[in-house]
KEKE-3310 file (N, C-alpha, C; in steps of 0.2 Angstrom, whole numbers, plus 5000, padded with zeros to 4 digits):
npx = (5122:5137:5150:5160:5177:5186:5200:5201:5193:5183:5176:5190:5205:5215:5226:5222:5208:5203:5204:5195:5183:5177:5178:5167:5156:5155:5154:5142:5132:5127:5127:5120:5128:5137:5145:5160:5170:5185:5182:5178:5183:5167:5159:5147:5140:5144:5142:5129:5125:5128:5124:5123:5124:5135:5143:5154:5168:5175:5189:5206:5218:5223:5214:5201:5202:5197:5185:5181:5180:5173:5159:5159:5160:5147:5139:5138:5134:5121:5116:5112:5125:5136:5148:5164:5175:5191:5203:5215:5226:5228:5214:5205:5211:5204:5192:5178:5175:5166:5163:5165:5181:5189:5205:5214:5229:5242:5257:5267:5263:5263:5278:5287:5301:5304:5297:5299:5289:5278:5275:5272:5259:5254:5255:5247:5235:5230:5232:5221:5210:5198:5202:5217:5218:5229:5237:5244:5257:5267:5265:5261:5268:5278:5272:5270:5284:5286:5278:5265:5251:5251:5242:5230:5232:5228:5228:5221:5220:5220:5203:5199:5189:5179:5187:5181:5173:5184:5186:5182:5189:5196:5207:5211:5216:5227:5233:5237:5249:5259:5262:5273:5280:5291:5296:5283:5286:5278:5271:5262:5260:5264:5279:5289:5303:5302:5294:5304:5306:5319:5329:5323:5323:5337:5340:5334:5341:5350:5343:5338:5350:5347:5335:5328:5317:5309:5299:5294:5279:5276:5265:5257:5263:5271:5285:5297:5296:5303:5317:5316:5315:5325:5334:5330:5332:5347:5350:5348:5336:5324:5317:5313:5305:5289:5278:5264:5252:5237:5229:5212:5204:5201:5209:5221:5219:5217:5232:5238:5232:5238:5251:5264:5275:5273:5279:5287:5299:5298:5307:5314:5309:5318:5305:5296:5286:5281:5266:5258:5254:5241:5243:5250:5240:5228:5236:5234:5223:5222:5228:5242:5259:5268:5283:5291:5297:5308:5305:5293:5274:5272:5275:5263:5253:5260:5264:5277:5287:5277:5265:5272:5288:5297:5310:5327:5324:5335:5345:5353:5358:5349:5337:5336:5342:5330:5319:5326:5321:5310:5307:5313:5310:5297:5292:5283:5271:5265:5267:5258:5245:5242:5243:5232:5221:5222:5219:5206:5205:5206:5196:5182:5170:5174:5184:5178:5170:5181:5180:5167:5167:5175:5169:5157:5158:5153)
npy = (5590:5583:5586:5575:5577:5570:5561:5552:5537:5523:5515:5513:5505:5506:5511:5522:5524:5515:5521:5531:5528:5518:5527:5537:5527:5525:5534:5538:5532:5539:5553:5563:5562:5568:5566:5570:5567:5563:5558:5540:5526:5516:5519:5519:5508:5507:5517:5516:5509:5514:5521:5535:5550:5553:5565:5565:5571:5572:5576:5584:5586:5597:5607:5598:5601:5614:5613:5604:5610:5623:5618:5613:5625:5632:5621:5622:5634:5636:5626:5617:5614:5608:5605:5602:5586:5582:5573:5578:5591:5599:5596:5605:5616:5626:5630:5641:5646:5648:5639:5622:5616:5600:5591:5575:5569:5560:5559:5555:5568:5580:5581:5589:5600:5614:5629:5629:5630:5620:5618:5628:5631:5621:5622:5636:5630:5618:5625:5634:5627:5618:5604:5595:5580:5566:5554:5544:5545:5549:5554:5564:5573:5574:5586:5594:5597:5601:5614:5616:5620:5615:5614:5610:5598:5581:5562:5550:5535:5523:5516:5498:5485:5473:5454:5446:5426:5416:5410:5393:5386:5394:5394:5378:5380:5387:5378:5369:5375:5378:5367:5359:5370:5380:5393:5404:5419:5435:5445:5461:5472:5488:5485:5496:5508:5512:5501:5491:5478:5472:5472:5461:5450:5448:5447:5434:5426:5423:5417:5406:5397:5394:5389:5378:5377:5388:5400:5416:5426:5436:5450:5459:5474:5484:5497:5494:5479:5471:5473:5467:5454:5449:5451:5441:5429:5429:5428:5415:5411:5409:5395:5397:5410:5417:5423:5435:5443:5453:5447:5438:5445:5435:5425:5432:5434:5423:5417:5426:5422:5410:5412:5416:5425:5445:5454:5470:5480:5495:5509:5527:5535:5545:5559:5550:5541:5531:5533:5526:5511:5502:5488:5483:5481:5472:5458:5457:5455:5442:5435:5434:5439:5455:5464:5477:5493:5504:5521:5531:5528:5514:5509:5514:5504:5494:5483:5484:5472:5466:5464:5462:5466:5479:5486:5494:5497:5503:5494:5478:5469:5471:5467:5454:5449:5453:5443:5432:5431:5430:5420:5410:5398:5398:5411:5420:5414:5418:5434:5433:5430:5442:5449:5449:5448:5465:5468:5473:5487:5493:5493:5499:5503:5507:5516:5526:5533:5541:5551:5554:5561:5574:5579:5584:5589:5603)
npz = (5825:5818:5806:5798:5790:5778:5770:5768:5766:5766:5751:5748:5753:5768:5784:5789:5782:5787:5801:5801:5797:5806:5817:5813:5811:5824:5829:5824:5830:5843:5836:5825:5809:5796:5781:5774:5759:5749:5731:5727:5716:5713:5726:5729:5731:5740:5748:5750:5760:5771:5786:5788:5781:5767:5757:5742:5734:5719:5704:5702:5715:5722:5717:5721:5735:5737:5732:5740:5751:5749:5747:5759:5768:5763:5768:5782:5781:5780:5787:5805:5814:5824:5828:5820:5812:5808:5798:5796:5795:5783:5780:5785:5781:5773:5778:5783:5797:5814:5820:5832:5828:5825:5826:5819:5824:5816:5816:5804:5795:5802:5803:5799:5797:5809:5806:5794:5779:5777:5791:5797:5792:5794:5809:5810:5807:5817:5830:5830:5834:5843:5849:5846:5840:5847:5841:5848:5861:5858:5846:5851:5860:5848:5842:5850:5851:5838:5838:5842:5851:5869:5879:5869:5866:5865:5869:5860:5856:5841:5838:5836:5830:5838:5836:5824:5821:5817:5801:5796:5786:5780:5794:5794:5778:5781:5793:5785:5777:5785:5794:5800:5803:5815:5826:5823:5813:5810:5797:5795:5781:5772:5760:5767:5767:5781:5789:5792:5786:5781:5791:5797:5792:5789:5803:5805:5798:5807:5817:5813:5815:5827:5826:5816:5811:5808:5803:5792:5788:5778:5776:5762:5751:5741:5740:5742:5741:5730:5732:5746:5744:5734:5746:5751:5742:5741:5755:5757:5760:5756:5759:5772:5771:5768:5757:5756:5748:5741:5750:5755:5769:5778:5776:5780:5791:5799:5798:5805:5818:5821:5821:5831:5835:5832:5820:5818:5819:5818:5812:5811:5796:5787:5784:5789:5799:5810:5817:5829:5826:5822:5820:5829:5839:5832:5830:5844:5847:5844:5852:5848:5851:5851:5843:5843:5836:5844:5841:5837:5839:5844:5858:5864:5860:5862:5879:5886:5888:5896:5885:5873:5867:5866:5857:5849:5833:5825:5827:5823:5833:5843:5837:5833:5849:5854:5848:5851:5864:5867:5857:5864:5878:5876:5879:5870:5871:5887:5886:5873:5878:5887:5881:5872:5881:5885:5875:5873:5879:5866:5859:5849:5858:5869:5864:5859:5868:5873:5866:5866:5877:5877:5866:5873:5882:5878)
capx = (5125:5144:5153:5167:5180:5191:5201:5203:5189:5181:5180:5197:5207:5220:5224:5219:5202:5197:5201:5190:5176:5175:5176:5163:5152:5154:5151:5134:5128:5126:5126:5117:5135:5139:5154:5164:5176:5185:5179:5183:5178:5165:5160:5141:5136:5147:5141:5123:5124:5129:5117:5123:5124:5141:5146:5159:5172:5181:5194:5212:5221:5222:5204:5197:5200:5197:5179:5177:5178:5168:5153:5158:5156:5141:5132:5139:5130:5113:5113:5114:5130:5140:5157:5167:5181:5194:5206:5221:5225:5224:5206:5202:5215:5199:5186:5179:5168:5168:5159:5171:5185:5193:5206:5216:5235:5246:5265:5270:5258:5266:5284:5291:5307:5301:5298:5297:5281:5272:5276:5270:5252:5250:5253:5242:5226:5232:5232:5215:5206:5196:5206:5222:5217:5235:5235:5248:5261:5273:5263:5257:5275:5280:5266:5272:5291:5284:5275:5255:5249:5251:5235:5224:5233:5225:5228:5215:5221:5215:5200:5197:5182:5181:5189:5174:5174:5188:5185:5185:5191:5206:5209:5211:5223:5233:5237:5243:5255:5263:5261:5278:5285:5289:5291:5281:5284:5273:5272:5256:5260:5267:5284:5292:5311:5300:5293:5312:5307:5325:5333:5317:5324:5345:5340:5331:5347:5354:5339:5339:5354:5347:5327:5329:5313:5308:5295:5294:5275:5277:5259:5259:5267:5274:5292:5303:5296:5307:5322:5315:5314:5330:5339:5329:5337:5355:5354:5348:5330:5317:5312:5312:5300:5283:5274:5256:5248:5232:5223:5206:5204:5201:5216:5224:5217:5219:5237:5239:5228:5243:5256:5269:5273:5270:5288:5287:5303:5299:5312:5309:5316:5317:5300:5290:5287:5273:5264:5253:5255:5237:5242:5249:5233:5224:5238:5235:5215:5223:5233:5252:5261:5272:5289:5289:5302:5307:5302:5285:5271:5272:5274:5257:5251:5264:5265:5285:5287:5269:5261:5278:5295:5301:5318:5327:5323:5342:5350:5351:5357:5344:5330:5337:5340:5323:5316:5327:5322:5302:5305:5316:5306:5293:5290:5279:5264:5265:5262:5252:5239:5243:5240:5223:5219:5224:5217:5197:5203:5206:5190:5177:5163:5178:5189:5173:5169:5184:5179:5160:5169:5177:5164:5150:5160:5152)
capy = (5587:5585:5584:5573:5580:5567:5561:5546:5533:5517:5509:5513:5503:5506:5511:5528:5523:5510:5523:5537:5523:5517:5534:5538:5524:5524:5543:5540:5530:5547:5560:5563:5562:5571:5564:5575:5563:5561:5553:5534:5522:5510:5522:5522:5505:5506:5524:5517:5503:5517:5523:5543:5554:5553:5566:5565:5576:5572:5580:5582:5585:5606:5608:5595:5602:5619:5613:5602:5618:5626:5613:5611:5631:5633:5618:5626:5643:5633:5620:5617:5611:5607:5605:5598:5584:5581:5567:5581:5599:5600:5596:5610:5623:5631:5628:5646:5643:5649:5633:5620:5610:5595:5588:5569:5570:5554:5559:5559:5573:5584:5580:5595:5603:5618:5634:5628:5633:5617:5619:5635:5629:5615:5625:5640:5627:5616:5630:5638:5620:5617:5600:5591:5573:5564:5543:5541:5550:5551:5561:5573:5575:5577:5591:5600:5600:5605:5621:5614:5622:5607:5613:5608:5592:5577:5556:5544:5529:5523:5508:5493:5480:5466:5449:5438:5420:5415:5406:5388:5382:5398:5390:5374:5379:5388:5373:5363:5377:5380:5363:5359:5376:5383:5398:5408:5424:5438:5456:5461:5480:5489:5486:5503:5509:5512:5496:5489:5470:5473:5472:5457:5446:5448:5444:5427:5422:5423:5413:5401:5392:5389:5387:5378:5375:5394:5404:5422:5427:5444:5448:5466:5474:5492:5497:5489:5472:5468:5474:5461:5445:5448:5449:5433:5425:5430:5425:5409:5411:5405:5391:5400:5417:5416:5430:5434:5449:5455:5439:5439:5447:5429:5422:5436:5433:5415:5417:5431:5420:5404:5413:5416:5432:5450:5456:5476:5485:5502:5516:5533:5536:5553:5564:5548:5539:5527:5537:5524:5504:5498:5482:5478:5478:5469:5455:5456:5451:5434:5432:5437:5445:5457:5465:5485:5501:5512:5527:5532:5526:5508:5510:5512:5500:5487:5485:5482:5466:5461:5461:5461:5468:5485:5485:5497:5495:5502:5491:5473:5463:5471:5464:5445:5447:5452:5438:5427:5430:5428:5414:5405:5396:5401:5415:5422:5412:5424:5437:5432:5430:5445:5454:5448:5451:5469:5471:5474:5491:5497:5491:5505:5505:5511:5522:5532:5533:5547:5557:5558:5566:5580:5582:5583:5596:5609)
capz = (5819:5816:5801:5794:5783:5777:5761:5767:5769:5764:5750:5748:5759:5771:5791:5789:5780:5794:5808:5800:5796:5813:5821:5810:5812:5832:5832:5821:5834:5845:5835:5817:5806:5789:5779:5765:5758:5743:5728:5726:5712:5716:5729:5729:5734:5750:5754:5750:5765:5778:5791:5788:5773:5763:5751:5739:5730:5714:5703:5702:5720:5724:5713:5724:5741:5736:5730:5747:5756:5747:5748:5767:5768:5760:5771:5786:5782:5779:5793:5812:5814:5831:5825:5814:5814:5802:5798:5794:5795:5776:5777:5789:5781:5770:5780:5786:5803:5821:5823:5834:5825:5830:5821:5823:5817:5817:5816:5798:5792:5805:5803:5793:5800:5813:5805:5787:5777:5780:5801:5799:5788:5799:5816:5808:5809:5822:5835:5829:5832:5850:5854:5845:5844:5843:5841:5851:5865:5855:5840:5855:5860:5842:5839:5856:5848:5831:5840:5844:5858:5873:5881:5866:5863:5869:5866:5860:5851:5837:5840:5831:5829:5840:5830:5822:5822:5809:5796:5797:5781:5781:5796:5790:5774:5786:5795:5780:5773:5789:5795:5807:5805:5819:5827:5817:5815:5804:5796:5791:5783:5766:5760:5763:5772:5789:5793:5793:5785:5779:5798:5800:5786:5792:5812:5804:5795:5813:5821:5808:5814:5833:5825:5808:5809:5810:5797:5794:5784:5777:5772:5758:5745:5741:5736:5745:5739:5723:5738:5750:5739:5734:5751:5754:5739:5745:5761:5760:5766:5752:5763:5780:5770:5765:5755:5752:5744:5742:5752:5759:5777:5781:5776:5782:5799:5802:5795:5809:5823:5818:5822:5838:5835:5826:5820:5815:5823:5815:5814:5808:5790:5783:5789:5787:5805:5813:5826:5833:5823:5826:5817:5835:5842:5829:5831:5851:5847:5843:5858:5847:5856:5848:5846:5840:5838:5851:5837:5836:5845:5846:5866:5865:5856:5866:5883:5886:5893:5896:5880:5869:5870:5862:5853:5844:5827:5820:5831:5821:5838:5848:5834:5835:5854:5860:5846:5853:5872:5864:5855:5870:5883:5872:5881:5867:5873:5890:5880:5868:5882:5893:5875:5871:5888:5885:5868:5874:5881:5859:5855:5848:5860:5874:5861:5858:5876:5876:5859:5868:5883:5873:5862:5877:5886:5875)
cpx = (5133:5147:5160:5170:5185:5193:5202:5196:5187:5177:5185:5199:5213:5220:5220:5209:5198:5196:5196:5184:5174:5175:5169:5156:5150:5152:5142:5129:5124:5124:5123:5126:5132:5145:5155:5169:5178:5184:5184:5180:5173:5162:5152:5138:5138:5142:5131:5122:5125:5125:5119:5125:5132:5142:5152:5162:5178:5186:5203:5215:5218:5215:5197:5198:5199:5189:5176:5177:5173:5161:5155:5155:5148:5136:5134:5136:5123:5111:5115:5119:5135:5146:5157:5176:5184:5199:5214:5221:5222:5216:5204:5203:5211:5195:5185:5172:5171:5166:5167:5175:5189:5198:5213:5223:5239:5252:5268:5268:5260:5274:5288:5295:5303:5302:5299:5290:5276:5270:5272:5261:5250:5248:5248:5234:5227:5230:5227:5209:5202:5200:5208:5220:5224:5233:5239:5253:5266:5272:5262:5265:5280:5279:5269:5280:5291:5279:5267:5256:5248:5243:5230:5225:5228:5224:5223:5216:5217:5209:5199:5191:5185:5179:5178:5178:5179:5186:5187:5192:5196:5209:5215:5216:5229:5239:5242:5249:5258:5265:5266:5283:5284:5298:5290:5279:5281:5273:5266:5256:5262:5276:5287:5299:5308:5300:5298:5310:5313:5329:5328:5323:5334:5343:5337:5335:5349:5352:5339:5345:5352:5340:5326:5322:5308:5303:5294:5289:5276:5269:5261:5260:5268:5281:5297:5301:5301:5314:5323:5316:5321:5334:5337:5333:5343:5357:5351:5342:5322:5313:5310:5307:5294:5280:5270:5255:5241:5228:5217:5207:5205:5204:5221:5226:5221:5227:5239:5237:5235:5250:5260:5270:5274:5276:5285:5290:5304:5303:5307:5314:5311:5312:5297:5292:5281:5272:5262:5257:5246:5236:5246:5246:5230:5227:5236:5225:5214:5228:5241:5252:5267:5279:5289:5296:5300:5307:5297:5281:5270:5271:5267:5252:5254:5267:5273:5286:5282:5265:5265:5284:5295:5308:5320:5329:5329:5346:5350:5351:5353:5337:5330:5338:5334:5318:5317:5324:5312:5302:5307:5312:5298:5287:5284:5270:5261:5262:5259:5245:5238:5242:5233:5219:5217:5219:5210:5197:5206:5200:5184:5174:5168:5183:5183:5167:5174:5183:5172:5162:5172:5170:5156:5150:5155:5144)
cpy = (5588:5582:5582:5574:5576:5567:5554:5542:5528:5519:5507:5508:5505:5508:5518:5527:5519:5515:5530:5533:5520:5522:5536:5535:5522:5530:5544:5537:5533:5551:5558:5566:5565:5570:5570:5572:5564:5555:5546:5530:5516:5512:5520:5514:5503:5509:5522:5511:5509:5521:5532:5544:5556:5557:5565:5570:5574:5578:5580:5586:5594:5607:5605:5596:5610:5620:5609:5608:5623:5625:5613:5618:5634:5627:5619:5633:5640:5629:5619:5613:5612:5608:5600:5592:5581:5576:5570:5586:5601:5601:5602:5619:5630:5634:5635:5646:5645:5643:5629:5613:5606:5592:5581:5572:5564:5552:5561:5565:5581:5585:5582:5598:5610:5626:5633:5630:5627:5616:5626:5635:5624:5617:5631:5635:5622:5620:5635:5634:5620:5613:5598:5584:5568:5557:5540:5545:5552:5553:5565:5574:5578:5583:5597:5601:5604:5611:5620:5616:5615:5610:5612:5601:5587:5568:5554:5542:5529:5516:5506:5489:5476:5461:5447:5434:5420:5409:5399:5386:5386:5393:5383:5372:5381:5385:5369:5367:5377:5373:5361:5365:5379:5386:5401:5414:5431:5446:5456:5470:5479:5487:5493:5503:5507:5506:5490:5482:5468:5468:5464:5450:5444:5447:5436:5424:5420:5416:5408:5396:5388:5386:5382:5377:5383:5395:5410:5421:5433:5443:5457:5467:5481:5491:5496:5480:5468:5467:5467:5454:5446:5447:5442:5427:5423:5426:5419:5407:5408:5400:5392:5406:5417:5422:5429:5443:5449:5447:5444:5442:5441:5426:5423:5436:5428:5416:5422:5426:5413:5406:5415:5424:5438:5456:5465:5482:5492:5507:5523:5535:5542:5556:5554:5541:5534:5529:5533:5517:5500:5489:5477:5475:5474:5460:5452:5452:5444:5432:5431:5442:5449:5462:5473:5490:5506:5519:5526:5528:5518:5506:5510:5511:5491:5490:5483:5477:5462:5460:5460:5465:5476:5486:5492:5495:5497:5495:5483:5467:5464:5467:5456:5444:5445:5447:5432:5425:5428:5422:5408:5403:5398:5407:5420:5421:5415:5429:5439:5432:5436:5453:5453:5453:5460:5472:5475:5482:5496:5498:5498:5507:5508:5516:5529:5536:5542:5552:5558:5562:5571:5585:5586:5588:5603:5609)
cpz = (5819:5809:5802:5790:5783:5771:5760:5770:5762:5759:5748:5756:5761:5779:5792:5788:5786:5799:5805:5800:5804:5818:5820:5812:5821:5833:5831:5824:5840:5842:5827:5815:5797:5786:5772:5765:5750:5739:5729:5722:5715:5724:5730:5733:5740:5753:5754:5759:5770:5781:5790:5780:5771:5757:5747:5734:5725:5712:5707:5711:5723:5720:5720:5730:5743:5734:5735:5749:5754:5748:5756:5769:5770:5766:5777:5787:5783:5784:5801:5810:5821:5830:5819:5814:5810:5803:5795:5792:5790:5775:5780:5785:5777:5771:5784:5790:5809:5823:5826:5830:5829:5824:5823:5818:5824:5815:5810:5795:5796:5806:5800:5800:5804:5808:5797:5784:5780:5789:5798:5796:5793:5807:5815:5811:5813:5829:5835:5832:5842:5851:5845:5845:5841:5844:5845:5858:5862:5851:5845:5858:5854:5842:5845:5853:5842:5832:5839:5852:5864:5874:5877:5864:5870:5866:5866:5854:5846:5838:5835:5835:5833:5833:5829:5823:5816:5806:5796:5792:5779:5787:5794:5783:5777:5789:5789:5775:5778:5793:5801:5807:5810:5822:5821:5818:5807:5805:5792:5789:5775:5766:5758:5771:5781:5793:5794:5791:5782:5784:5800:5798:5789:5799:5810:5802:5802:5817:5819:5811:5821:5832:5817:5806:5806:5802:5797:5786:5784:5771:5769:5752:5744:5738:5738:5743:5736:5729:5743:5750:5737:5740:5751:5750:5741:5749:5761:5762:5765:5757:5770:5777:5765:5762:5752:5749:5740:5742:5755:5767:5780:5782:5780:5791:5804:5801:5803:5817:5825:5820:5830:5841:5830:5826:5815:5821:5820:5817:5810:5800:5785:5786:5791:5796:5807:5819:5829:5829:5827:5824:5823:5837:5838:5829:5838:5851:5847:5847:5852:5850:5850:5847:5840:5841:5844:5848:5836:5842:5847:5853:5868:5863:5859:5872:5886:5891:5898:5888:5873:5871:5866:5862:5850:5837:5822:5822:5828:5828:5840:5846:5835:5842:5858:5854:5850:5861:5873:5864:5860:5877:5879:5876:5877:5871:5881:5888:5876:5874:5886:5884:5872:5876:5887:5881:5869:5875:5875:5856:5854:5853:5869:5872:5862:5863:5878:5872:5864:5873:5882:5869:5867:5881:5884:5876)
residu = (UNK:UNK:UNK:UNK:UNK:UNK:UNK:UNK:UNK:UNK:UNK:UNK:UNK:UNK:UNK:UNK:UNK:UNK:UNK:UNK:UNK:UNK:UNK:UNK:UNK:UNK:UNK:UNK:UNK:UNK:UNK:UNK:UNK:UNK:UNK:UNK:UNK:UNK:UNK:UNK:UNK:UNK:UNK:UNK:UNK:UNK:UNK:UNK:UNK:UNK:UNK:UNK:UNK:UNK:UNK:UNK:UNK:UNK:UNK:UNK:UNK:UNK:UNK:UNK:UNK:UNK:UNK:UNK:UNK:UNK:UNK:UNK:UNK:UNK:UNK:UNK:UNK:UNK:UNK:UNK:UNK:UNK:UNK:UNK:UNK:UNK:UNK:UNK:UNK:UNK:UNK:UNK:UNK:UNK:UNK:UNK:UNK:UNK:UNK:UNK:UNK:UNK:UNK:UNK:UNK:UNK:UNK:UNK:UNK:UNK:UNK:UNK:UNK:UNK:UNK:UNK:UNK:UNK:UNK:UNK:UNK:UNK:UNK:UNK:UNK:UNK:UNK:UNK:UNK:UNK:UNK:UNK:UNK:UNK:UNK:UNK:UNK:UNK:UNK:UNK:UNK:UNK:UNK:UNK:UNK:UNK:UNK:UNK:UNK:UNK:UNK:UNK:UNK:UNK:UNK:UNK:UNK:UNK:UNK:UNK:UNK:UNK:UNK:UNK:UNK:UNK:UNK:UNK:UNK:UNK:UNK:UNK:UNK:UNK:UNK:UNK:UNK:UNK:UNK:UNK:UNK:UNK:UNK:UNK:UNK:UNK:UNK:UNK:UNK:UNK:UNK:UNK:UNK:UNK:UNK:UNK:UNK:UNK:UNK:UNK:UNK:UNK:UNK:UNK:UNK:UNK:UNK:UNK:UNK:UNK:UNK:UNK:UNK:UNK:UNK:UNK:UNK:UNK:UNK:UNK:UNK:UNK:UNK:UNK:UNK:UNK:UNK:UNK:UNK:UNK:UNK:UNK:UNK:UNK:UNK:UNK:UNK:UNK:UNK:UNK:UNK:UNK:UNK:UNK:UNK:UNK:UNK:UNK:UNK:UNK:UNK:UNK:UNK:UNK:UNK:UNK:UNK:UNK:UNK:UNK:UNK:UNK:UNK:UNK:UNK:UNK:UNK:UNK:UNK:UNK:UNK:UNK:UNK:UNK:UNK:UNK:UNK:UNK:UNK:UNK:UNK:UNK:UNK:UNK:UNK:UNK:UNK:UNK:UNK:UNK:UNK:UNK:UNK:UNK:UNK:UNK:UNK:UNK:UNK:UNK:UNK:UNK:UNK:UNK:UNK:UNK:UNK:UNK:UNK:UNK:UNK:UNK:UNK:UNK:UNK:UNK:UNK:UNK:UNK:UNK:UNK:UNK:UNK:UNK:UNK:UNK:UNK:UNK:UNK:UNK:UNK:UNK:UNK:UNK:UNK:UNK:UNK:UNK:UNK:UNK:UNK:UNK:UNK:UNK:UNK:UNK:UNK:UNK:UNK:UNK:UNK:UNK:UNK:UNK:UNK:UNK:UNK:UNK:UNK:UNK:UNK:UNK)
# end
């Protein structure tokens, strides 16, 4: 048996929740699985539909991972148990076992100055762990600069579901809001400093003048939103930028499946970084190809100059160049196809092909 300690999972939503819930549910197809998760409303007739046993832990923040360790403890002393694999240091930092830990870390969560206390908590249980599991090369390079043993590091992306069939009738309204607009280019993410739809929105004024027909779909919402709608006012752009928040998956999809290409030139702002961007991949399942930052891991998530471009995401000509070198000859549809193509090898049932090879060792 292995146990899951996470804080993040389904029916909360977000990316962290989906890769714990797919890890999860592709592990429990092998191994008998045990989840310790934090509480979530509405939690019960999720955690009833799941083929393994799901506890849950309420309570205010420090109480309630003070009180999961204890319960994780406790059924560690009681039960055969293989290892254990966490979703972040924190979850491990209580947890009192010789049994074998594993733990996934995904850039921001490890990005304290060297030698600060939480560098020192986090390389503490980090470097106690059997294996490192980073999301990306650029989080396991992070992790070797932030003082993690390289010999316990080791990548394995994060997988996704293969697409479903999309919904006709999303489909369908899709066409009639977008109708002759073209190229269409799209953000499916929060609005915050990182994912730069600032730099997105200023290279589309630019674009605007050789494309007039152009559209940029910003799907989200977060704290840079009020921010965003206002440049769009300024510059002129209400009829060039479309914004959805909280649509169906469906919508969501077709809207994603409609479009050219998938605009997210992330920087790194303050600690807070994109280790991985699996919202590339998830793009590339619909043949968009996509256009990514040269901070974090996007690199491996886009293949540079076969499945999209990589840019740097300070630099605002480089974001309207390599658009324009996409949108021109309409190089996108290249690859957009040479990213489908690619995409099969994010998919679960070969992500979790690399975790059984770790885990099997023992």
């Amino acid at each position: 048996m292995y146990l899951i300690v996470t804080r993040a999972f389904p029916p909360e939503i977000g990316g962290m929740q989906s890769l714990m819930w797919g890890l999860t549910n592709e592990l429990s197809k092998n191994f008998m699985i045990k989840v310790f998760a934090d509480y979530y409303e509405n939690h019960k007739k999720f955690d009833s539909g799941a083929n393994f046993s799901i506890e849950r832990v309420g309570g205010i923040k420090f109480l309630r991972k003070v009180r999961k360790a204890q319960l994780i403890n406790e059924f560690l002393r009681e039960n055969k148990v293989q290892g254990i694999i966490a979703d972040h240091w924190k979850s491990l930092e209580l947890i009192d076992t010789d049994k074998r830990k594993y733990c996934l870390i995904h850039g921001k969560e490890i990005n304290h100055p060297n030698d600060s206390l939480l560098n020192k908590r986090a390389n503490k249980v980090l470097n106690s762990v059997e294996k490192v599991i980073a999301n990306s090369e650029y989080t396991k390079n992070l992790a070797i600069n932030k003082g993690v043993d390289q010999n316990k590091l080791i990548v394995i992306n994060p997988g996704i579901d293969p697409v479903k069939e999309l919904d006709k009738k999303s489909l369908e309204k899709v066409e009639r809001l977008l109708k002759v607009k073209t190229p269409r280019l799209i953000t499916v993410s929060r609005f915050d400093k990182r994912k730069n739809h600032e730099k997105i929105i200023m290279a589309l004024r630019n674009l605007k003048q050789s494309y007039p027909d152009i559209v940029y779909i910003s799907i989200g919402g977060g704290d840079e939103e009020e921010n965003i709608k206002q440049l769009v006012k300024e510059l002129d752009l209400s009829g060039q930028v479309m914004f959805f928040k909280n649509i169906s998956d469906d919508l969501k999809n077709s809207l994603i499946a409609k479009s050219n290409i998938f605009v997210m030139p992330s920087i790194i702002h303050k600690t807070s970084v994109e280790g991985f961007g699996i919202a590339y991949v998830e793009a590339a399942q619909y043949g968009v190809s996509s256009l990514g930052g040269k901070d974090g891991g996007a690199s491996d998530a886009i293949d540079h100059n076969k499945t999209g471009l990589i840019c740097d995401g300070n630099n605002l000509d480089e974001i309207y160049s390599s658009l324009n070198i996409m949108i021109s000859e309409k190089r996108y549809l290249e690859l957009g196809k040479n990213a489908k193509n690619l995409s099969v090898n994010f998919e679960w049932p070969r992500i979790i092909e690399k975790y059984k090879k770790i885990l099997e060792k023992h």
